[in-house]
C-alpha positions as CSV (number, residue, x, y, z in Angstrom):
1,X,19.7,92.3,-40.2
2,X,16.1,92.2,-40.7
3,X,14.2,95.5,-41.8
4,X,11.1,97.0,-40.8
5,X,8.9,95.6,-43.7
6,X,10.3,92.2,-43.0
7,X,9.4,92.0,-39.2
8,X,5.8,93.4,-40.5
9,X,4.8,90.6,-42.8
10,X,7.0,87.9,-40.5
11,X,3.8,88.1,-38.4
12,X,0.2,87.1,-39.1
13,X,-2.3,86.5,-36.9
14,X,-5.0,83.7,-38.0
15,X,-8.6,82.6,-36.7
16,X,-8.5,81.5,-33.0
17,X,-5.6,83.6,-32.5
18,X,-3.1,81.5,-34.0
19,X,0.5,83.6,-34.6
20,X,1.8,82.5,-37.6
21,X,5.2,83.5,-37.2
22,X,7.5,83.1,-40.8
23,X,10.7,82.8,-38.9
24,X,14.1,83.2,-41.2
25,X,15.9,80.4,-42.5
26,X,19.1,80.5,-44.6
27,X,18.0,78.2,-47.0
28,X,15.4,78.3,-50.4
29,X,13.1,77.5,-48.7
30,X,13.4,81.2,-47.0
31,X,11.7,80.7,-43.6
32,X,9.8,78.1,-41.6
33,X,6.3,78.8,-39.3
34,X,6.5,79.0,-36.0
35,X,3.0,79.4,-34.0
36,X,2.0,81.3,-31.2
37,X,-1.1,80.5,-29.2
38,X,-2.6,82.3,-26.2
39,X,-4.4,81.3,-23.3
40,X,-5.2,82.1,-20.0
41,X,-2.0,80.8,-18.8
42,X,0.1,82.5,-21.5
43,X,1.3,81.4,-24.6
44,X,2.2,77.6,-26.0
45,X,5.2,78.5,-28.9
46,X,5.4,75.9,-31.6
47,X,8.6,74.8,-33.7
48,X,10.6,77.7,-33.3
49,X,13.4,77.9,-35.5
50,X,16.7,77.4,-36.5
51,X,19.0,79.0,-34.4
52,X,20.5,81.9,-36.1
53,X,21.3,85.7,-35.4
54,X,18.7,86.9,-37.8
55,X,15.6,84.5,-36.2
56,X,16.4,85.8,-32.7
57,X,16.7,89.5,-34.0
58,X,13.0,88.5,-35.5
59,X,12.1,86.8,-31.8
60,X,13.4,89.8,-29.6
61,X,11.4,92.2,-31.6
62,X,8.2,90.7,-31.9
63,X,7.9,90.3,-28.2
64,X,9.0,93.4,-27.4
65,X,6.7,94.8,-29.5
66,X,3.9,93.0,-28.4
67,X,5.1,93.0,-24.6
68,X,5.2,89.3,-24.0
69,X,7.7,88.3,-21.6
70,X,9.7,85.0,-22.2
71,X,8.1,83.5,-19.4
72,X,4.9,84.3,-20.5
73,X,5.8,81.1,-22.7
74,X,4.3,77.9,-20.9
75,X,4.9,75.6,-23.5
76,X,7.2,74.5,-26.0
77,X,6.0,71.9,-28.9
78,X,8.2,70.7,-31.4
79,X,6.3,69.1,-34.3
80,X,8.9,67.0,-35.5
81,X,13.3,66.8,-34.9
82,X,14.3,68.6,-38.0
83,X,16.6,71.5,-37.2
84,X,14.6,74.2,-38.8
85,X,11.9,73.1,-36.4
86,X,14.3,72.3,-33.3
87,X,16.9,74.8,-33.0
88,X,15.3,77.4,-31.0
89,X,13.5,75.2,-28.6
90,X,16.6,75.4,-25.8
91,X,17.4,78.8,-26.2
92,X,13.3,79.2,-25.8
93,X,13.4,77.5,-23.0
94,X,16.2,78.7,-21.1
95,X,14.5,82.2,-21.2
96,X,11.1,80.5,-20.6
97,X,11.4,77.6,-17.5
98,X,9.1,75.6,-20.5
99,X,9.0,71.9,-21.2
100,X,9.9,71.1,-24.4
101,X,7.3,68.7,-25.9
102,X,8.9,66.2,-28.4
103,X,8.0,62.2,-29.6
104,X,10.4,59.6,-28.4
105,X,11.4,58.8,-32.1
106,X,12.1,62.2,-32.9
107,X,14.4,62.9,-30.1
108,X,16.1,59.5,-30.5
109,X,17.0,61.0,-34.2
110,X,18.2,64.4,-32.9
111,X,20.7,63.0,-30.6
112,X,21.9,60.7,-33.1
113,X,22.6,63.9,-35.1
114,X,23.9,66.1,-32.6
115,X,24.4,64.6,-29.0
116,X,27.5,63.7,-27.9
117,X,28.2,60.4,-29.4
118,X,26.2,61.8,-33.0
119,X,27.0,59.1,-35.1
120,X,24.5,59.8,-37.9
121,X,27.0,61.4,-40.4
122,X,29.4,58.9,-40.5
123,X,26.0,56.5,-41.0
124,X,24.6,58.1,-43.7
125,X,28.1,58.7,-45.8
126,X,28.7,55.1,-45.8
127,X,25.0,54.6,-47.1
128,X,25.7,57.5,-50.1
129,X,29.5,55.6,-51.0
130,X,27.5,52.2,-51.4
131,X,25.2,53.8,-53.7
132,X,27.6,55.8,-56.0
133,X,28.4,59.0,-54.6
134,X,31.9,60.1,-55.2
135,X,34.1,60.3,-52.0
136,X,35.0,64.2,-52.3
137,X,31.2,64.9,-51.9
138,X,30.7,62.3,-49.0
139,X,33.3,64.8,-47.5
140,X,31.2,67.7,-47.9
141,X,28.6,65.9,-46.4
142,X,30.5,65.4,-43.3
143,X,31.3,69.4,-43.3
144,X,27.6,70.5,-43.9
145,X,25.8,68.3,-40.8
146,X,28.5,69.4,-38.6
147,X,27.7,72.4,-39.1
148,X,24.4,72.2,-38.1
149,X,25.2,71.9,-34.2
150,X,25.6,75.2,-33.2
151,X,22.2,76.4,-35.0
152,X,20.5,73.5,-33.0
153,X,22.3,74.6,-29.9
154,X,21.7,74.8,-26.5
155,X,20.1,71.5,-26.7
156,X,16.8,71.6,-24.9
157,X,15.7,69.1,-22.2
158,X,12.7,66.8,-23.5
159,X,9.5,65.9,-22.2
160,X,8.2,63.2,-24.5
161,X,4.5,63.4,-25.8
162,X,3.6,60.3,-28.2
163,X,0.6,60.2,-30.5
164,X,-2.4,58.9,-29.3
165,X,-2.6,61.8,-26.6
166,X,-4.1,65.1,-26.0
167,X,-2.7,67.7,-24.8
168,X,-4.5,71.2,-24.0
169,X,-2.8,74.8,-25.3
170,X,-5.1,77.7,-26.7
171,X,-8.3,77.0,-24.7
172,X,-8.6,73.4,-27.1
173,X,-7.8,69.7,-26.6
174,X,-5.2,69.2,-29.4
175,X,-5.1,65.3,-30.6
176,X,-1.5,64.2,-31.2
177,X,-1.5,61.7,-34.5
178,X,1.7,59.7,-35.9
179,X,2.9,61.3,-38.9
180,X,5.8,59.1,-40.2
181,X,7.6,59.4,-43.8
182,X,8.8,63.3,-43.9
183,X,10.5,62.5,-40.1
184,X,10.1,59.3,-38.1
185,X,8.4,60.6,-34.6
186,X,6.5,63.4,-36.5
187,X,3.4,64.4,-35.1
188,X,0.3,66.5,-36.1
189,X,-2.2,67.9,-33.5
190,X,-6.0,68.2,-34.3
191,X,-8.4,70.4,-32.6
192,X,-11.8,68.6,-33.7
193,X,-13.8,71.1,-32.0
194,X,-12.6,73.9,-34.3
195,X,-11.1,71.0,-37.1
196,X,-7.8,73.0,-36.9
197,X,-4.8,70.7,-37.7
198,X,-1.3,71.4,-37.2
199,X,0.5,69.3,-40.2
200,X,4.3,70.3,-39.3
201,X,6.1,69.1,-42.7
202,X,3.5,66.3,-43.6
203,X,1.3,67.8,-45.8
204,X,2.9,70.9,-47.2
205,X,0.6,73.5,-50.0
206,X,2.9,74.3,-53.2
207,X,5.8,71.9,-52.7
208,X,6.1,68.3,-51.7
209,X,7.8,67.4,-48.3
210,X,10.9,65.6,-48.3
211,X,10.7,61.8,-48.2
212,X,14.8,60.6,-47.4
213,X,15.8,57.1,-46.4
214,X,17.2,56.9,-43.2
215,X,20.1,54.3,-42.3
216,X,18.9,52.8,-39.2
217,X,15.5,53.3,-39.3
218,X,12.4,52.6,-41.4
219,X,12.9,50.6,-44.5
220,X,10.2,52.1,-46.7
221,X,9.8,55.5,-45.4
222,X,7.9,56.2,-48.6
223,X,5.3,53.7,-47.8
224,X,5.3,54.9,-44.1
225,X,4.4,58.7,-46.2
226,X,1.9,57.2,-48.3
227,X,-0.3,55.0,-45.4
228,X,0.1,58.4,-43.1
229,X,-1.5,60.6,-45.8
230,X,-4.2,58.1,-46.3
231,X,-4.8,58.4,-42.7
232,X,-5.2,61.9,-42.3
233,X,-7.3,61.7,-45.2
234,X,-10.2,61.0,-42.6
235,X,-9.9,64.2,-40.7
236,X,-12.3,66.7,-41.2
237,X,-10.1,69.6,-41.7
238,X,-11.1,73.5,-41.9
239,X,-7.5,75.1,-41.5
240,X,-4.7,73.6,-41.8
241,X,-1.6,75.0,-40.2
242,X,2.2,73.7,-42.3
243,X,6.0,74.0,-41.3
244,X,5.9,76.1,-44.6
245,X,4.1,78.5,-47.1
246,X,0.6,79.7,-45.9
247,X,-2.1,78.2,-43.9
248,X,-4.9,76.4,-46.3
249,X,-8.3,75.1,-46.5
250,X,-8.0,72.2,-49.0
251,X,-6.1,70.2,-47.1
252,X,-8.4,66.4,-48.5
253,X,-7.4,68.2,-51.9
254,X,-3.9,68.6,-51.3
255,X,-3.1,65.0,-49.9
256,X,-4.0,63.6,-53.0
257,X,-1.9,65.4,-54.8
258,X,0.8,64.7,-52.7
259,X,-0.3,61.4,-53.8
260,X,-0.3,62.0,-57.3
261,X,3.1,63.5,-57.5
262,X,4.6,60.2,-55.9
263,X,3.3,58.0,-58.1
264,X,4.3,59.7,-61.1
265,X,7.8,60.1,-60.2
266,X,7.9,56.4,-59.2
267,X,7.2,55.6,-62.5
268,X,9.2,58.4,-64.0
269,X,12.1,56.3,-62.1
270,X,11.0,52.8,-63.4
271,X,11.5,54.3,-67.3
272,X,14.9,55.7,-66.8
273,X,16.0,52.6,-64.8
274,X,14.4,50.5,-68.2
275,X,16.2,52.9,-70.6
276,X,19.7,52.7,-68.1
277,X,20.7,50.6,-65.3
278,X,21.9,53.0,-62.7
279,X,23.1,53.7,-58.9
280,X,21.1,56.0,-56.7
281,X,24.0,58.4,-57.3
282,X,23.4,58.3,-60.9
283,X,19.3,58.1,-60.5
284,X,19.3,61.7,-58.3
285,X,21.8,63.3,-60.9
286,X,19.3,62.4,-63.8
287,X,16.0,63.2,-61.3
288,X,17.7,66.3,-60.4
289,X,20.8,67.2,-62.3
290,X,21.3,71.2,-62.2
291,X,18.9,71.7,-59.4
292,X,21.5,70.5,-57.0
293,X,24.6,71.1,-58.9
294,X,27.3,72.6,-55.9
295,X,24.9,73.0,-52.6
296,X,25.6,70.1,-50.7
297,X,22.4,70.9,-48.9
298,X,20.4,70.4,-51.7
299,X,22.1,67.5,-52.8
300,X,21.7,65.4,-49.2
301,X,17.8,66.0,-49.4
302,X,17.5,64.7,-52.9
303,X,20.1,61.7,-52.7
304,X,18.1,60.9,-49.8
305,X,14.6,61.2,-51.4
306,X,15.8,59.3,-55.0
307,X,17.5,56.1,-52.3
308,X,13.6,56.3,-50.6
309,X,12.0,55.7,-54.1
310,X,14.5,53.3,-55.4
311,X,14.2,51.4,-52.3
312,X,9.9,51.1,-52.5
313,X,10.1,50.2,-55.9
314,X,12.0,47.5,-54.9
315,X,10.1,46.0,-52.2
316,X,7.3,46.4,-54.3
317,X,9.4,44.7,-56.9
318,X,9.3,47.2,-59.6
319,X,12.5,47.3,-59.7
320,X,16.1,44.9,-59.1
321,X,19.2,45.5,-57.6
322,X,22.8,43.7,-57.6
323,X,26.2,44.8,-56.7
324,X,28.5,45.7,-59.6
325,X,31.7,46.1,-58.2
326,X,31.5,48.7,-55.3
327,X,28.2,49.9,-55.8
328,X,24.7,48.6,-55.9
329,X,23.0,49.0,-59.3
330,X,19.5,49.2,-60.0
331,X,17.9,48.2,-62.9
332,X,14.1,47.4,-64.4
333,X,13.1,44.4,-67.2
C-alpha cells in the first residue's frame, strides 16, 4: 500500500506541463519517471512502469484525482525495452485503445526476453558460465528473469518509431535520436523549440546508467555508450527529463562526467588485471564485492557491466584474453 504523503510527492508537475510521475519500483533504485504530457487531444504517457500492485494503486489514484479518464491517453511512448520502463505499457493500453510507440531493436530485445520462444536467459547464463560464474548462481539467474514476465505482462502491441523521426505530443515536434549502450533501440526525443530532451536511462544525474554486454548483440556496447554521449553532446539542452532521480539543467556537464567515470574505471580494471590475471566473474567480485553479495539482481547488472568493460579494453587492446581450462582469463602486461 502506498500512503497519502507518498501519492503527494509521486507527482510533480514541471515547465510545459510535463507530469513527472515517480512511479514505485521494488528495487534500490526505489522508483522510475513516468511522464505525462497534455494536449488538445489528451494526454501522451511515457514509460510507465513496472507492473506491480503498488504502481497501479499509484496510477488509479492519480487519475482519479485529477479526473483523467484512461482513454484520455492517446499515446503511449516507451523510451527504451527495459522492464521498469515496459511493463505497464499493455495494461495502459488495454484501458486506453493507445499505440504503443517502441524502436524495432528494442522490441526485438523484449520478445527475446519474454515472448513466447524467450530465449535470452538461457543466452546470457551460458555467457556468465564461460566467464567464471559458479553454476548455483547461473541458476538463480534463471529464477530471477523468469520472474520478470508477469510484471511486464499483458504484453502490449507495437507500433515501431525509429530515430530519425518526429513525432508530435504536447503541442511540440519531438526529434527521436539513437541512444545505444544503456539498451540497444533506446531513444531520446528533443523538443528544439523549447530544448527539452527526454534522456530515458542515457544520461542519468547522480548515478551512472548501466552499460551490460549483451550476447547476441553489440560487441562493444561501451563504445556504442561512449560515441552516443558524444553525440548528444551537440544538443542545446535546457531541461532534461531521466528514467530516474530529478529533472536537470546541466545536462553538457553531466555527460562528461559520465565520461569521466568510465574512463577511470577502465583503468581501475587494467591495474587489477596487471596486479591478477582474472575471469569476469572474478573481475565484478573485486569491482563490486559486498555491494552485490546475495541479490541476484544486483549481481546480473554488474557481471554484465564488468564483461562490457573487459570486452572494450580488449578491442582496444588494453587488455588479453585466453582460455584456461573452462573459463576465459583476462589478463594485462
Amino acid at each position: 500500500m502506498i500512503g497519502n504523503d507518498d501519492r503527494l510527492s509521486a507527482v510533480k508537475e514541471w515547465p510545459g506541463g510535463i507530469l513527472q510521475v515517480k512511479v514505485p519500483l521494488p528495487f534500490s533504485l526505489k522508483w522510475v519517471n513516468s511522464y505525462l504530457i497534455a494536449d488538445r487531444e489528451g494526454y501522451t504517457l511515457l514509460d510507465p512502469g513496472l507492473h506491480t500492485s503498488e504502481a497501479v494503486e499509484l496510477w488509479t489514484y492519480l487519475f482519479r484525482e485529477r479526473d483523467i479518464p484512461f482513454g484520455a491517453i492517446h499515446t503511449i511512448i516507451l523510451t527504451h525495452q527495459h522492464p521498469d520502463h515496459y511493463g505497464l505499457s499493455g495494461w495502459f493500453q488495454q484501458r486506453s485503445g493507445a499505440p504503443v510507440y517502441l524502436s524495432a531493436q528494442s522490441h526485438a530485445y523484449a520478445l527475446r526476453l519474454w515472448g513466447s520462444d524467450r530465449s535470452f536467459a538461457a543466452d546470457l547464463t551460458e555467457l556468465y558460465a564461460r566467464h567464471g560464474m559458479p553454476e548455483p548462481l547461473l541458476d538463480d539467474i534463471i529464477i530471477h528473469l523468469e520472474q520478470f514476465v508477469a510484471r511486464v505482462s499483458p504484453q502490449p502491441e507495437v507500433t515501431y518509431l525509429e530515430a530519425g523521426s518526429t513525432i508530435r505530443f504536447g503541442g511540440l515536434d519531438w526529434q527521436t535520436i539513437d541512444a545505444p549502450g544503456h539498451a540497444r533501440g533506446q531513444l531520446c526525443l528533443y523538443a528544439p523549440e523549447r530544448r527539452l530532451m527526454i534522456c530515458g536511462d542515457q544520461v542519468l544525474p547522480d548515478i551512472t546508467p548501466n552499460v551490460s554486454i549483451v550476447p547476441g548483440e553489440d560487441e562493444d556496447p561501451l563504445q556504442c555508450f561512449i560515441d552516443s554521449l558524444n553525440e548528444l553532446r551537440h544538443y542545446e539542452v535546457e531541461l532534461a527529463f531521466p528514467g530516474h532521480r530529478a529533472p536537470f539543467n546541466d545536462f553538457r556537464g553531466r555527460i562528461d562526467e559520465l565520461i569521466a567515470h568510465h574512463k577511470r574505471r577502465l583503468d581501475a580494471i587494467v591495474e587489477l588485471l596487471r596486479e591478477t590475471p582474472g575471469t569476469g566473474y572474478d573481475m565484478c567480485m573485486r569491482l563490486f564485492g559486498e555491494r552485490i553479495s546475495g541479490n541476484t539482481h544486483h549481481l546480473r547488472f554488474a557481471m554484465s557491466e564488468t564483461l562490457a568493460h573487459l570486452i572494450h579494453l580488449e578491442r582496444a587492446g588494453q587488455i588479453k584474453s585466453d582460455l584456461r581450462g573452462d573459463y576465459i582469463t583476462y589478463y594485462a602486461e
